[in-house]
C-alpha positions as CSV (number, residue, x, y, z in Angstrom):
1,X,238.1,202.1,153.7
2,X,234.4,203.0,152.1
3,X,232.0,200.0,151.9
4,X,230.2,199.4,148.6
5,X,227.2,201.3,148.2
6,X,224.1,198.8,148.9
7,X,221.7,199.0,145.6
8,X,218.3,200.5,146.9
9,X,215.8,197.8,146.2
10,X,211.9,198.6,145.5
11,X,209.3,198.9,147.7
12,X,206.5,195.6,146.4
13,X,203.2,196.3,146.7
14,X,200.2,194.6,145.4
15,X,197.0,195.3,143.7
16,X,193.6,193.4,143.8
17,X,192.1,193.3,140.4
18,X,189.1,191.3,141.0
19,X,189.7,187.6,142.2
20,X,193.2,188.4,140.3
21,X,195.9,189.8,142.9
22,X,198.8,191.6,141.2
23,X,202.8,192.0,142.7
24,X,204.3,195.6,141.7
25,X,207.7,196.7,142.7
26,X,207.7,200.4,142.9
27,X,205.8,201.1,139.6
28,X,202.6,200.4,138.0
29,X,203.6,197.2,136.1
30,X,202.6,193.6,137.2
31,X,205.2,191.3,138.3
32,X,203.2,188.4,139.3
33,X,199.6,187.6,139.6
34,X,197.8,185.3,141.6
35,X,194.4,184.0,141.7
36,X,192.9,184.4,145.3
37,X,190.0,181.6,145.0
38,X,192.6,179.2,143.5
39,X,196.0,180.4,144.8
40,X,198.0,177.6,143.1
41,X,197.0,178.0,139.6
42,X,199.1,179.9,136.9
43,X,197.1,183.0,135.9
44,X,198.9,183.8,133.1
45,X,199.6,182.5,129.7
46,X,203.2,182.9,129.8
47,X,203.6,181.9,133.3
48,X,202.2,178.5,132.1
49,X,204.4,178.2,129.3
50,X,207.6,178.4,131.3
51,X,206.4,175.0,132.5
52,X,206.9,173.1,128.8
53,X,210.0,171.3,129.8
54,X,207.2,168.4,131.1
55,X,206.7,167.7,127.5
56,X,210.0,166.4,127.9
57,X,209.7,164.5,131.2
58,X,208.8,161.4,132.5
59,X,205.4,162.6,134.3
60,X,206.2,159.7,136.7
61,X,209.6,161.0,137.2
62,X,209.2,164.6,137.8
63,X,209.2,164.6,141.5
64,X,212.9,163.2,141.1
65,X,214.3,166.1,138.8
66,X,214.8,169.7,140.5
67,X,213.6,173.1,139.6
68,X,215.4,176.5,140.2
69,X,213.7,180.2,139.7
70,X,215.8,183.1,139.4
71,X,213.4,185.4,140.2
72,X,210.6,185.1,142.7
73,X,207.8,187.3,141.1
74,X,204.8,186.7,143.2
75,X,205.7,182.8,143.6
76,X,203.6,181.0,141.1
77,X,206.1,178.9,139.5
78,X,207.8,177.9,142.6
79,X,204.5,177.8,144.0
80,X,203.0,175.0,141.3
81,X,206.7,173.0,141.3
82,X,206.2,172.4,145.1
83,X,202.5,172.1,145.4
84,X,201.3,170.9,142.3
85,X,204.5,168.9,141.0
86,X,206.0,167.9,144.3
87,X,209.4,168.8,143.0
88,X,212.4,169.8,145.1
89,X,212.7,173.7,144.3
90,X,215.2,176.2,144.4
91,X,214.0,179.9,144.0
92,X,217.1,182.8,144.2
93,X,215.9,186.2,145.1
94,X,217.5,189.3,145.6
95,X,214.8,191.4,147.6
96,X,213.9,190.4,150.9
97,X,210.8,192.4,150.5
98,X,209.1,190.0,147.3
99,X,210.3,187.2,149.6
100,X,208.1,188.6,152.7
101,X,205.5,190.1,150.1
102,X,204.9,186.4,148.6
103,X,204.5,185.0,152.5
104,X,202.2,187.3,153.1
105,X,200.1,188.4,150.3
106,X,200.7,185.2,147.9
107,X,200.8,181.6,149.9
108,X,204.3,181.3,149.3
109,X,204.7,178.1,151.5
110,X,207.6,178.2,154.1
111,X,211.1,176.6,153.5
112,X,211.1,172.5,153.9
113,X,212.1,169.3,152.4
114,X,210.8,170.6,148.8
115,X,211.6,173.9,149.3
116,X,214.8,176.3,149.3
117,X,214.5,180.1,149.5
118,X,217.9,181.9,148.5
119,X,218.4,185.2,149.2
120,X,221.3,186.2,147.1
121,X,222.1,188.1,143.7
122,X,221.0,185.5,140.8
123,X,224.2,186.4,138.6
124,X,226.6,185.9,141.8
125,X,225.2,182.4,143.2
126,X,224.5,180.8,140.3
127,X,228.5,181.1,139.8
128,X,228.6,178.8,142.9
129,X,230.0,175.0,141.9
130,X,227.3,173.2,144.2
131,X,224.8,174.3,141.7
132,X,226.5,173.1,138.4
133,X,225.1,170.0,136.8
134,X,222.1,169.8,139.6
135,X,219.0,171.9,138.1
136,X,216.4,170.1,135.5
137,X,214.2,172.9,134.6
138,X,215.8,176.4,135.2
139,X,212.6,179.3,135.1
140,X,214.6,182.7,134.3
141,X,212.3,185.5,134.9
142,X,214.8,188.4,135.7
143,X,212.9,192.2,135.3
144,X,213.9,195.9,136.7
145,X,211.1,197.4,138.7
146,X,209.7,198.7,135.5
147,X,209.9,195.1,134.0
148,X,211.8,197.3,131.1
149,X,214.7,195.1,130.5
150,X,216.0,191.3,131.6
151,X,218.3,192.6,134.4
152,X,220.7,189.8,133.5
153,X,221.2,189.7,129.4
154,X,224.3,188.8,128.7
155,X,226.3,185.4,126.4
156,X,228.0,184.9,130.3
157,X,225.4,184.8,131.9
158,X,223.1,182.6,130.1
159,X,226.5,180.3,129.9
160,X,226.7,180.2,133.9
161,X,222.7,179.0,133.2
162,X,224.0,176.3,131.4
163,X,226.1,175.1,133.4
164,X,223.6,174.5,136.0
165,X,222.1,172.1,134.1
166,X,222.0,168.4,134.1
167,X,222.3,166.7,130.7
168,X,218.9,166.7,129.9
169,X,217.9,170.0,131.5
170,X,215.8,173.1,130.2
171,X,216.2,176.6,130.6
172,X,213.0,178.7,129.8
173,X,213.1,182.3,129.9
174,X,210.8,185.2,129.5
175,X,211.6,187.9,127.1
176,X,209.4,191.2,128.0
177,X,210.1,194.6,128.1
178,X,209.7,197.8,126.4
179,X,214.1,198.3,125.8
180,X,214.2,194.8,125.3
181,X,215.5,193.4,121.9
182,X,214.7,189.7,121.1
183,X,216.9,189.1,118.4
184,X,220.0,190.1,120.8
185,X,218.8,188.4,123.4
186,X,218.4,184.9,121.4
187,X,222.0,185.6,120.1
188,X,223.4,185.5,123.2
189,X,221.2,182.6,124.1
190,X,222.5,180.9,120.6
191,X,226.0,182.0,121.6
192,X,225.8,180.0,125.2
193,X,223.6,176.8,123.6
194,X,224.0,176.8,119.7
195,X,221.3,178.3,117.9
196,X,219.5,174.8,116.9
197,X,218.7,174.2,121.5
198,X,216.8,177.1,120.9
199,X,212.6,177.1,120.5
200,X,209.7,179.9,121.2
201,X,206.9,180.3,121.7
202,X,204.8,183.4,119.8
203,X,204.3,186.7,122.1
204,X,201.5,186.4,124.2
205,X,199.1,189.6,123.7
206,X,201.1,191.3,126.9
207,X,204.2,191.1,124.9
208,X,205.9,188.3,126.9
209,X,207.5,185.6,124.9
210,X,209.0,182.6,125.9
211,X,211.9,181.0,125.1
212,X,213.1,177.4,125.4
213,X,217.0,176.3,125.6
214,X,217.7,173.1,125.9
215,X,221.1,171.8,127.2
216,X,221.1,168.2,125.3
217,X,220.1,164.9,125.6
218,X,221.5,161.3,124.9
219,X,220.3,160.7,120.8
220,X,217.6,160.9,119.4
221,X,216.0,161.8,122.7
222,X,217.5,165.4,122.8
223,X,214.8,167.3,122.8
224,X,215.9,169.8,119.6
225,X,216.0,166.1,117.7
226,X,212.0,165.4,118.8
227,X,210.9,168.8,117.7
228,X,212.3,168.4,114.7
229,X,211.5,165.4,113.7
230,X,207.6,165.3,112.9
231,X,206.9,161.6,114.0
232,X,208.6,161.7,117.3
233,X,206.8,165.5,117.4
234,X,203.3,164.0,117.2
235,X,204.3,160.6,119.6
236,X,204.9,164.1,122.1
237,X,200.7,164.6,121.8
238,X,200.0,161.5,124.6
239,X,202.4,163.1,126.7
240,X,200.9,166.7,126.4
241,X,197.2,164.7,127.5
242,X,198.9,163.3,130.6
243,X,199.8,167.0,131.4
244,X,196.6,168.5,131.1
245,X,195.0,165.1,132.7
246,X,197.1,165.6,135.8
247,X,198.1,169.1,135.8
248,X,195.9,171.2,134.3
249,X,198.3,172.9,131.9
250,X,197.4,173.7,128.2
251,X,200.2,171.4,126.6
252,X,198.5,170.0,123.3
253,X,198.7,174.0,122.6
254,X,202.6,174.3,123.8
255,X,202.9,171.5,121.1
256,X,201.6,173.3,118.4
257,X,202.7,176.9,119.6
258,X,206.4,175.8,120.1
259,X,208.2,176.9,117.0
260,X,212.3,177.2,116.4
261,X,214.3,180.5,117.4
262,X,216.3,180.0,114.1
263,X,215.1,178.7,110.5
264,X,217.7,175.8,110.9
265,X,216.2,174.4,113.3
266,X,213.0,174.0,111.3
267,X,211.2,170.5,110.8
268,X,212.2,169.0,107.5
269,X,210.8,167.0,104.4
């Protein structure tokens, strides 16, 4: 019997720009970025915005929920949930190579009590039940070596993201890519969520636009309600001080950036 061909995975390299060091997997395009005199922080715009779910968190309670990355990049987000946030972290990745690249280039931290380090396809272990119900912010940043397309696109598979979500969790995804439609990816999102858990942000000026699903919430504490609502929207602003008071993070500006997918999920009155 023949055994499966095994996918050829790209070669990562990296780039120093500066202070700025860049993650490339086979091509010219940036996967990840990370700023050598402050290796911690999130160097890009859209990197930081994948980090709104706190505007819907306890700040006191963060270090209870867990995060899960599908998608390494060059470790900042995994990087900031375990450093900065001191949240238990799952990160799934599929090339031994970004995993090695990030310990060696990147200050990815070592495995331990706040960290796990998957190797494993995202689509296939995410289908595995001792995930389901456990993640509280779920960072999907999913790109071929070209960063053309999301690699994983589809109404099941943004379903199986569901799924790993507590009641009050959050997926956020980035949307980037030159054969990339929006519109059909947010279907499918709408399709696995319902079209009114869904909120943006505007395209950053790389192109990269972030999208926020949100699973539910008890009341008038579901997230979707407090957007929509304008009171319990601006009651959101002394939350979004805490998080740039304690984390650094530009949240009054996720506040007014975040804007719904879908006209019906518009503010009314």
């Amino acid at each position: 019997m023949k055994q499966a061909a095994i996918p050829r995975l790209p070669e990562v390299q990296f780039s120093d720009e500066g202070r700025i060091r860049h993650l490339h997997l086979d091509s010219i395009w940036i996967q990840g970025s990370m700023d050598q005199r402050d290796p911690v922080r999130l160097v890009h715009e859209y990197v930081q915005r994948m980090m709104a779910w706190l505007l819907f968190v306890e700040p006191d309670c963060v270090p209870q929920r867990r995060a899960m990355q599908l998608g390494l990049g060059a470790g900042s987000l995994t990087k900031f949930c375990v450093k900065m946030l001191r949240m238990p972290t799952t990160v799934i990745e599929l090339n031994p190579g970004v995993l090695h690249a990030c310990r060696g280039w990147f200050h990815l931290p070592e495995a331990g009590p706040l960290l796990e380090i998957v190797l494993a396809d995202a689509e296939q272990e995410i289908g595995n039940p001792k995930w389901w119900g456990m993640v509280d912010a779920l960072q999907v940043d999913l790109y071929d070596h070209e960063a053309a397309a999301p690699v994983l696109d589809s109404v099941a598979f943004y379903a199986a993201c569901r799924r790993l979500l507590t009641e009050a969790g959050c997926m956020t995804v980035n949307l980037f890519g030159r054969r990339a439609s929006f519109q059909h990816s947010v279907a499918r999102m709408a399709e696995a969520f319902g079209a009114q858990a869904l909120w943006r942000f505007k395209a950053t000026r790389e192109g990269n636009t972030v999208v926020m699903a949100f699973n539910g919430g008890p009341g008038d504490a579901h997230p979707g309600v407090m957007l929509r609502d304008r009171a319990a929207r601006l009651a959101l602003g002394a939350r979004a001080e805490e998080i740039e008071s304690r984390w650094g993070l530009p949240a009054r500006k996720w506040l007014k950036g975040l804007e719904p997918v879908f006209e019906a999920a518009a503010p009314k009155g």
